[in-house]
One Martini backbone bead per residue (centre of mass of N, CA, C, O) as a GRO file, in nm:
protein
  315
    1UNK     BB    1   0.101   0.035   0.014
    2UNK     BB    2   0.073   0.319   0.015
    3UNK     BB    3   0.187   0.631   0.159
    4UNK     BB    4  -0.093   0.707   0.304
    5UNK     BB    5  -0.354   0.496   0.277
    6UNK     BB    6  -0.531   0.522   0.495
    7UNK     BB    7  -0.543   0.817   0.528
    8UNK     BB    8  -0.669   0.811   0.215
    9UNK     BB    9  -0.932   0.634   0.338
   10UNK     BB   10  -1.018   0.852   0.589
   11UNK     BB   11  -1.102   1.069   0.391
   12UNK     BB   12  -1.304   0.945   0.195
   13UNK     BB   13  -1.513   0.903   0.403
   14UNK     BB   14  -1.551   1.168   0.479
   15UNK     BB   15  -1.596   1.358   0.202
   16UNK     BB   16  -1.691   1.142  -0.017
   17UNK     BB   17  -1.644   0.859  -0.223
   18UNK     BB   18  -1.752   1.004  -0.454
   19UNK     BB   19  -1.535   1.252  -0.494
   20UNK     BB   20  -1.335   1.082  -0.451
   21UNK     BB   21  -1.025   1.100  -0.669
   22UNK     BB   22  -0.770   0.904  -0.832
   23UNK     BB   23  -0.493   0.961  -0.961
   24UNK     BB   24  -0.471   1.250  -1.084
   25UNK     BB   25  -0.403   1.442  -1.324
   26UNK     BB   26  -0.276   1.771  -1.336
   27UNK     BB   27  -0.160   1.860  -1.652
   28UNK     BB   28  -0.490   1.996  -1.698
   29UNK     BB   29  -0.482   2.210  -1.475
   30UNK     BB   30  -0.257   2.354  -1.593
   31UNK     BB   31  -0.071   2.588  -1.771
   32UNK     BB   32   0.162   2.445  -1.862
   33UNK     BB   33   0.123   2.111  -1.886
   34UNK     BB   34   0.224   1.990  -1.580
   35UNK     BB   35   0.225   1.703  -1.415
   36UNK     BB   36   0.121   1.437  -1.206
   37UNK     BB   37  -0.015   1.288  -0.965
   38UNK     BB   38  -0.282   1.255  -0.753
   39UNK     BB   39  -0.438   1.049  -0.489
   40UNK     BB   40  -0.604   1.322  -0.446
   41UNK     BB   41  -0.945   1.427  -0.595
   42UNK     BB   42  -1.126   1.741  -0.495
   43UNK     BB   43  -1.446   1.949  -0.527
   44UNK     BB   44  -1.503   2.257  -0.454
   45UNK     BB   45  -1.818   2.457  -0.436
   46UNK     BB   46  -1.776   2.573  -0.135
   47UNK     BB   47  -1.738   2.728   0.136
   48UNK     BB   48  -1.793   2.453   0.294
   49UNK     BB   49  -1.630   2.236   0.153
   50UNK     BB   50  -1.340   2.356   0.183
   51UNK     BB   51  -1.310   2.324   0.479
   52UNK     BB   52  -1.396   2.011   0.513
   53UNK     BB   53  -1.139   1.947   0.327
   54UNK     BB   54  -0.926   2.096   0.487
   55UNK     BB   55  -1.023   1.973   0.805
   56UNK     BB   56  -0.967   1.713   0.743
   57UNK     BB   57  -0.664   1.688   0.657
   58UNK     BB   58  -0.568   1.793   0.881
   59UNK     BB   59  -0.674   1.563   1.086
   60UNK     BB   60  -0.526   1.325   0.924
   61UNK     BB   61  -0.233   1.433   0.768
   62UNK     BB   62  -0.322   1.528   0.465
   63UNK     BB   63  -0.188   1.632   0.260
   64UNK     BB   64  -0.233   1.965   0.097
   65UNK     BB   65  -0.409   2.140  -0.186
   66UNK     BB   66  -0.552   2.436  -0.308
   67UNK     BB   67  -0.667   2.464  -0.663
   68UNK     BB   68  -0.744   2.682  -0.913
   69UNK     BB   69  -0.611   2.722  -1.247
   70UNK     BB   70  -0.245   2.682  -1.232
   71UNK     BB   71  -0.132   2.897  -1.184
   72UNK     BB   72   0.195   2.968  -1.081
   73UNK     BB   73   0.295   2.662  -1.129
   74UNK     BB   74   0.500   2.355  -1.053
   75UNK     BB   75   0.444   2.010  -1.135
   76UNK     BB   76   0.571   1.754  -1.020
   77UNK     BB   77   0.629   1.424  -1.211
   78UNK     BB   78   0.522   1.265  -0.943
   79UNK     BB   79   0.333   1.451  -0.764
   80UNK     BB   80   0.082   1.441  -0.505
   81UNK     BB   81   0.101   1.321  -0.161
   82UNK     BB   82  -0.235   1.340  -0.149
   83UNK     BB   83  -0.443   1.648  -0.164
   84UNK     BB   84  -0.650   1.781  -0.411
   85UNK     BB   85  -0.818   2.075  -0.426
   86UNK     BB   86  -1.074   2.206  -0.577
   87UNK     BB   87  -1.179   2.594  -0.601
   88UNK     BB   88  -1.528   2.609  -0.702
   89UNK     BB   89  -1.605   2.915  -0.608
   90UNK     BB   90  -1.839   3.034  -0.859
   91UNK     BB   91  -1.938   3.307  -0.733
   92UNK     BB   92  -2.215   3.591  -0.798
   93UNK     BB   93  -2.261   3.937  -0.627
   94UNK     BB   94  -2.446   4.209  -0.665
   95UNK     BB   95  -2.425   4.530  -0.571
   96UNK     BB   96  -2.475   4.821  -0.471
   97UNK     BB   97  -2.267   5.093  -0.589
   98UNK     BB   98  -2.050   4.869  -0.755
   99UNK     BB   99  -2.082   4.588  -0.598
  100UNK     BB  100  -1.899   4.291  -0.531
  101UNK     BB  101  -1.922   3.875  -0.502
  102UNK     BB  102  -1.655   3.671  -0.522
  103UNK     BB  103  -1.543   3.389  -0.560
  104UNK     BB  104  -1.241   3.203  -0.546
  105UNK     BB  105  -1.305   3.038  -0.831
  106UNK     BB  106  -1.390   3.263  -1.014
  107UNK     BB  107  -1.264   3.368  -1.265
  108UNK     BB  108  -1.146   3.664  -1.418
  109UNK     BB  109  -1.096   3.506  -1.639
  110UNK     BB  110  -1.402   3.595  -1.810
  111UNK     BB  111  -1.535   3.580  -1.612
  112UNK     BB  112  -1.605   3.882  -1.437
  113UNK     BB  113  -1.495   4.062  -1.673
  114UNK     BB  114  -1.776   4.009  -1.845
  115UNK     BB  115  -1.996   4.048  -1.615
  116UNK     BB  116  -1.867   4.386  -1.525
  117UNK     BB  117  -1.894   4.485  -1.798
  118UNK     BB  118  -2.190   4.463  -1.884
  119UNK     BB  119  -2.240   4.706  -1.649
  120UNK     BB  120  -2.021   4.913  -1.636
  121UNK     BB  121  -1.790   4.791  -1.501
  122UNK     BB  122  -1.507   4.884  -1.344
  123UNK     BB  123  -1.144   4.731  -1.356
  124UNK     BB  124  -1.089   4.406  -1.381
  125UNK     BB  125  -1.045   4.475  -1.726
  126UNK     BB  126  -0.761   4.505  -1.702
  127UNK     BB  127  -0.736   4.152  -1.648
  128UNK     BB  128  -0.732   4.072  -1.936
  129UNK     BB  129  -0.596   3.739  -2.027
  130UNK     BB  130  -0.515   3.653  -1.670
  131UNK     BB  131  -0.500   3.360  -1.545
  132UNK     BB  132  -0.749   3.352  -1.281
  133UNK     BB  133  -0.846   3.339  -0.983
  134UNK     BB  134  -0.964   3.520  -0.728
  135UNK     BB  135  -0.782   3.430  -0.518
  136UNK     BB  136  -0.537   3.452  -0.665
  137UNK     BB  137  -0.523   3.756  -0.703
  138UNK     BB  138  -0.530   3.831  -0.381
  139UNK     BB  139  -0.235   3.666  -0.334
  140UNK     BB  140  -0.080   3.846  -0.570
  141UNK     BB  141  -0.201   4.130  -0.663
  142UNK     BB  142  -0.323   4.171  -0.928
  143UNK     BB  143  -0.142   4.286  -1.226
  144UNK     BB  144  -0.128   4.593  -1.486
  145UNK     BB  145  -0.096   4.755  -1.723
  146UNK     BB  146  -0.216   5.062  -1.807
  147UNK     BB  147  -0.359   5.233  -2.103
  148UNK     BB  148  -0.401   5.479  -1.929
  149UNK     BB  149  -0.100   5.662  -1.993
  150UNK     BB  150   0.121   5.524  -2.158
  151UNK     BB  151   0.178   5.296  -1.933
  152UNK     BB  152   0.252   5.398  -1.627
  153UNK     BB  153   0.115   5.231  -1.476
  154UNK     BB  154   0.000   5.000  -1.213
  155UNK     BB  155  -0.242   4.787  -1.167
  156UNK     BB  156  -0.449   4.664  -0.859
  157UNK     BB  157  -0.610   4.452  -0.683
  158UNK     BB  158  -0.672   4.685  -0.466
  159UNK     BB  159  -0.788   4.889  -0.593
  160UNK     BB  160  -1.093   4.726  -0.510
  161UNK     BB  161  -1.055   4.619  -0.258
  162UNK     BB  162  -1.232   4.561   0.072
  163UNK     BB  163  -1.282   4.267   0.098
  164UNK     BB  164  -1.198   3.910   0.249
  165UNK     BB  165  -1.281   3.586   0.268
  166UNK     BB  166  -1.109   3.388   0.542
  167UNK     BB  167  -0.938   3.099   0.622
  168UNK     BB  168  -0.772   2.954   0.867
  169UNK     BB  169  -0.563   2.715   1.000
  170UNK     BB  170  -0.772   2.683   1.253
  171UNK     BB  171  -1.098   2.754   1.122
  172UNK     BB  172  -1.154   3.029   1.063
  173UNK     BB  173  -1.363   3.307   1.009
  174UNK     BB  174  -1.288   3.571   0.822
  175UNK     BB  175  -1.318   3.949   0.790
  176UNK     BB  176  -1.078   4.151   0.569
  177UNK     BB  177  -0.923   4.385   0.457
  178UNK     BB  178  -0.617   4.519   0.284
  179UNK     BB  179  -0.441   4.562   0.524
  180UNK     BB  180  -0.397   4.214   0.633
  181UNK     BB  181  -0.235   4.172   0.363
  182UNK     BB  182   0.011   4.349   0.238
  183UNK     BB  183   0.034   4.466   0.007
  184UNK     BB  184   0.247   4.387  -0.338
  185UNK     BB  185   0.443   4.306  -0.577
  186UNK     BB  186   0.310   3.999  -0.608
  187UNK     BB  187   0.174   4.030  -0.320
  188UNK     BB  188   0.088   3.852   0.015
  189UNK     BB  189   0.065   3.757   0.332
  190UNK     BB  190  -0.098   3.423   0.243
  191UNK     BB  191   0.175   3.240   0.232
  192UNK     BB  192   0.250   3.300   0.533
  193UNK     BB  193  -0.031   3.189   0.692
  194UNK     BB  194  -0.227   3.005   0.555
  195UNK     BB  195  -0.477   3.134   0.386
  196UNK     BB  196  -0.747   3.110   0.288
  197UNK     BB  197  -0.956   3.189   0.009
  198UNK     BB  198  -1.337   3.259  -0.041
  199UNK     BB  199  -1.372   3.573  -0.110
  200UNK     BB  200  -1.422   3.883  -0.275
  201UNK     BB  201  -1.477   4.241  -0.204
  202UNK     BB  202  -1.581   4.491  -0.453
  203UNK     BB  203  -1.492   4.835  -0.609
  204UNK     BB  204  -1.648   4.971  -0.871
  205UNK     BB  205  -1.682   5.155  -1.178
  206UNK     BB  206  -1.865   5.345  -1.334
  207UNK     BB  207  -1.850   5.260  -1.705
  208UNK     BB  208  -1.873   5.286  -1.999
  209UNK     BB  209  -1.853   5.005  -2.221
  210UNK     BB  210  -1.654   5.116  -2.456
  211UNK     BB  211  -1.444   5.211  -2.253
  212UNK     BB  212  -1.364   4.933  -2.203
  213UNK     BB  213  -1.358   4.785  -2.488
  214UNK     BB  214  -1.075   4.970  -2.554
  215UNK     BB  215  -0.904   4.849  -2.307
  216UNK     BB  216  -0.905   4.593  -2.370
  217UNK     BB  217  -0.804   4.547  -2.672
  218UNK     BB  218  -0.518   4.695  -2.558
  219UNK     BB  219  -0.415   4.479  -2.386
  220UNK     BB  220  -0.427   4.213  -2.581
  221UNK     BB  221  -0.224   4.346  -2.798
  222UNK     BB  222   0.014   4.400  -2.550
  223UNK     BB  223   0.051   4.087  -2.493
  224UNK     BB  224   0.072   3.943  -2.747
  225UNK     BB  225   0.343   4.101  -2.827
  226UNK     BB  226   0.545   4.009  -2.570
  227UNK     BB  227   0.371   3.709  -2.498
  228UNK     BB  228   0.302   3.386  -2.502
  229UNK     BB  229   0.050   3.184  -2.617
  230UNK     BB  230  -0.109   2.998  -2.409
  231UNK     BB  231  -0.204   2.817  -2.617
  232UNK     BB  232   0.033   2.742  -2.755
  233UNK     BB  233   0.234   2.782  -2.498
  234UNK     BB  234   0.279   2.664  -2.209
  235UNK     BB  235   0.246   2.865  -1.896
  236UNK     BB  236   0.356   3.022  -1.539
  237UNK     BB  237   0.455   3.279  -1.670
  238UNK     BB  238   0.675   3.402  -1.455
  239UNK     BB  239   0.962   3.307  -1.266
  240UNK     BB  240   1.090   3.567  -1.186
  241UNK     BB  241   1.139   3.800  -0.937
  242UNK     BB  242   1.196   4.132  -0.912
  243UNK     BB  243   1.492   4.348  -0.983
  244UNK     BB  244   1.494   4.638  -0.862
  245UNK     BB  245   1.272   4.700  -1.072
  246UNK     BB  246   1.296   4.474  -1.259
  247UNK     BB  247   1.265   4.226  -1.503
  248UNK     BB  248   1.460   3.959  -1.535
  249UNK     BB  249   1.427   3.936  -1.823
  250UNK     BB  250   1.689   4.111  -1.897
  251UNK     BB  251   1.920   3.940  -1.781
  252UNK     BB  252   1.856   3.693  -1.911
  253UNK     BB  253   1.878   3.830  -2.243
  254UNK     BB  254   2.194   3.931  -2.164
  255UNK     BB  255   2.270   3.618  -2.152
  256UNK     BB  256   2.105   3.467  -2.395
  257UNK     BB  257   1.901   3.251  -2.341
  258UNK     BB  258   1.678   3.298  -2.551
  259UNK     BB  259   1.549   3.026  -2.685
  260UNK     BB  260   1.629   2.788  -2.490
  261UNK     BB  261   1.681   2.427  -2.505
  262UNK     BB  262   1.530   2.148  -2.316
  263UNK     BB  263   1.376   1.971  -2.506
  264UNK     BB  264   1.039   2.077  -2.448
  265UNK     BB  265   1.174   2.317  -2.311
  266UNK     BB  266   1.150   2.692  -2.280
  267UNK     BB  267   1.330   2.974  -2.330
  268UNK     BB  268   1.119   3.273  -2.445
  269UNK     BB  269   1.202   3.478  -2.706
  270UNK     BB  270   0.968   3.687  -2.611
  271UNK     BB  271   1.022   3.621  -2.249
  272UNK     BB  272   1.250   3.506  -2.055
  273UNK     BB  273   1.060   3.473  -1.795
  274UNK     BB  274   0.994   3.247  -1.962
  275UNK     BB  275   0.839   2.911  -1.981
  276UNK     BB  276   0.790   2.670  -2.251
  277UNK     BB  277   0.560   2.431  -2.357
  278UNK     BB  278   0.607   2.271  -2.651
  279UNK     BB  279   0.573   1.911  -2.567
  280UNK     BB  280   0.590   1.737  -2.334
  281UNK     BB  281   0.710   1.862  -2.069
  282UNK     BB  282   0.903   1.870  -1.799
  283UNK     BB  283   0.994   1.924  -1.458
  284UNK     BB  284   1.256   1.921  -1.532
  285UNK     BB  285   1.330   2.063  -1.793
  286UNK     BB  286   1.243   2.341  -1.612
  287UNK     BB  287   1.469   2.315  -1.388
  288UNK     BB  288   1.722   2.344  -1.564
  289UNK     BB  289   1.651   2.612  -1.651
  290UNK     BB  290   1.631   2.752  -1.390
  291UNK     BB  291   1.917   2.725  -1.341
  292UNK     BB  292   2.049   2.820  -1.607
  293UNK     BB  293   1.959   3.131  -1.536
  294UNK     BB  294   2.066   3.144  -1.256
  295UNK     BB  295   2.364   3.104  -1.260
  296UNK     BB  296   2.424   3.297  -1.457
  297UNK     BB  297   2.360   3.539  -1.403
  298UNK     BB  298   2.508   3.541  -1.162
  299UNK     BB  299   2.802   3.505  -1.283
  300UNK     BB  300   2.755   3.778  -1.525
  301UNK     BB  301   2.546   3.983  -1.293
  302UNK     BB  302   2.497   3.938  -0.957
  303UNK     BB  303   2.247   3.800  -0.988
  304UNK     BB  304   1.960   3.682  -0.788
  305UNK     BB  305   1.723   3.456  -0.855
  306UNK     BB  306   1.375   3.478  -0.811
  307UNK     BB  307   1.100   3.263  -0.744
  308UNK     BB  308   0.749   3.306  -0.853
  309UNK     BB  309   0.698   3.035  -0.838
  310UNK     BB  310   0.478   2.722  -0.746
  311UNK     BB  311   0.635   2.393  -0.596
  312UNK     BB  312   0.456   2.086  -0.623
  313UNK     BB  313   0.545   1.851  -0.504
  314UNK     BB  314   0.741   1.578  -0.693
  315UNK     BB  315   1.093   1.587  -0.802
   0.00000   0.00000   0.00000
């Protein structure tokens, strides 16, 4: 028997031997398209069943991980020896004033950014075409350039948030402010407290709806332009968080790396701080680009990298 196997049949027990699945591919659940298998895969449709399905494992001692729609992560080849939870919490409550609540799970593209546009309502439009849940845009303080005046500033996931509620470690429920987050660029509190993300109270602005959606297809176009298009080439955003205010793709591409290919994975011609999967890549072959990346860097030009993705189960 697996190495957690009686915890992991007294797991499924608990939380509904009937939605508990073994073995699942993570590979389709990720942008890169890569990763091993979980022992056990449960989706959650409610902040109810979140609770329960992440306080049954913890009682019962079985590694959990809370999964998303797979962006920035790196799923290893071995997969996760536990229980892989998706938060399909994809809930959405308009409210008087251009107030908004969002599930954790609910896409922020399309579904809210589709949602919140219909009704004139500005703000998240601006990261369309970003790749994440409501949860994790909170985790990370999602943020794009503004399309307007030239691109000058960047716009940040905190500037719409009133509050969000948050499932503590210890099992409590709690109301918090943007206060309580910290955010940063690319930064919240959230992985240092280990607090899951249940929804997320947005205050958007009444804008007239073609100049969203001229918003929009500007952000789109500026996209397109620079990053390779996770449709044709799967990956999981930057690799490496930002150095001294600038994004790491230059050192990295100042030191020539770009189009550097190993295997079936390859450091983008187009944005040098991504890596992406040609088709069947390893998480083995991503971290040795990871690892020559970092090396060189270092090595040409003094800057020491580090990873903006989290990297998931056994590599």
């Amino acid at each position: 028997m697996r190495p957690g196997g009686c915890s992991h049949e007294r797991y499924a027990q608990a939380v509904g031997p009937e939605r508990v699945h073994r073995d699942v591919p993570l590979a389709p659940l990720t942008t890169f398209r890569i990763g091993g298998p979980a022992d056990l895969f449960y989706i959650a449709r409610s902040a109810e069943e979140l609770c329960h399905a992440v306080g049954v494992a913890r009682e019962l001692g079985v590694p959990s991980f809370v999964l998303g729609r797979g962006a920035n992560i790196l799923v290893g080849d071995r997969g996760f020896r536990g229980v892989v939870i998706r938060c399909d919490i994809a809930t959405l409550e308009f409210r008087p004033g251009g107030r908004v609540v969002a599930g954790a799970g609910l896409d922020v593209f399309p579904d809210l950014v589709n949602a919140t546009v219909a009704r004139g309502l500005g703000g998240v439009h601006h990261f369309v075409g970003i790749p994440s849940t409501v949860g994790g845009a909170v985790c990370g303080n999602l943020h794009f350039f503004a399309a307007a005046p030239a691109r000058e500033r960047t716009v940040f996931w905190e500037e719409f948030m009133e509050s969000a509620t948050i499932l503590t470690p210890d099992g409590e429920i709690r109301h918090e402010g943007p206060e309580y987050f910290r955010f940063g660029y690319n930064h919240s509190v959230i992985p240092d407290t280990g607090d899951l993300i249940l929804d997320a109270s947005l205050k958007l602005v009444p804008t007239e709806i073609p100049d969203l959606h001229g918003v929009m297809r500007e952000n789109l176009a500026w996209r397109n332009e620079r990053f390779p298009s996770l449709c044709l080439y799967p990956n999981a955003g930057s690799i490496f968080k930002m150095i001294d205010g600038i994004n790491a793709r230059q050192p990295i591409a100042e030191c020539g790396l770009n189009g550097h290919v190993h295997g079936a994975a390859q450091i983008s011609d187009r944005h040098a701080n991504q890596i992406v999967n040609l088709g069947g890549a390893t998480a083995a072959e991503v971290m040795t680009l990871i690892e020559l990346s970092r090396e060189t860097v270092s090595r040409e030009t003094g800057y020491e990298l580090k990873p903006e993705i989290e990297f998931v189960g056994e590599f």
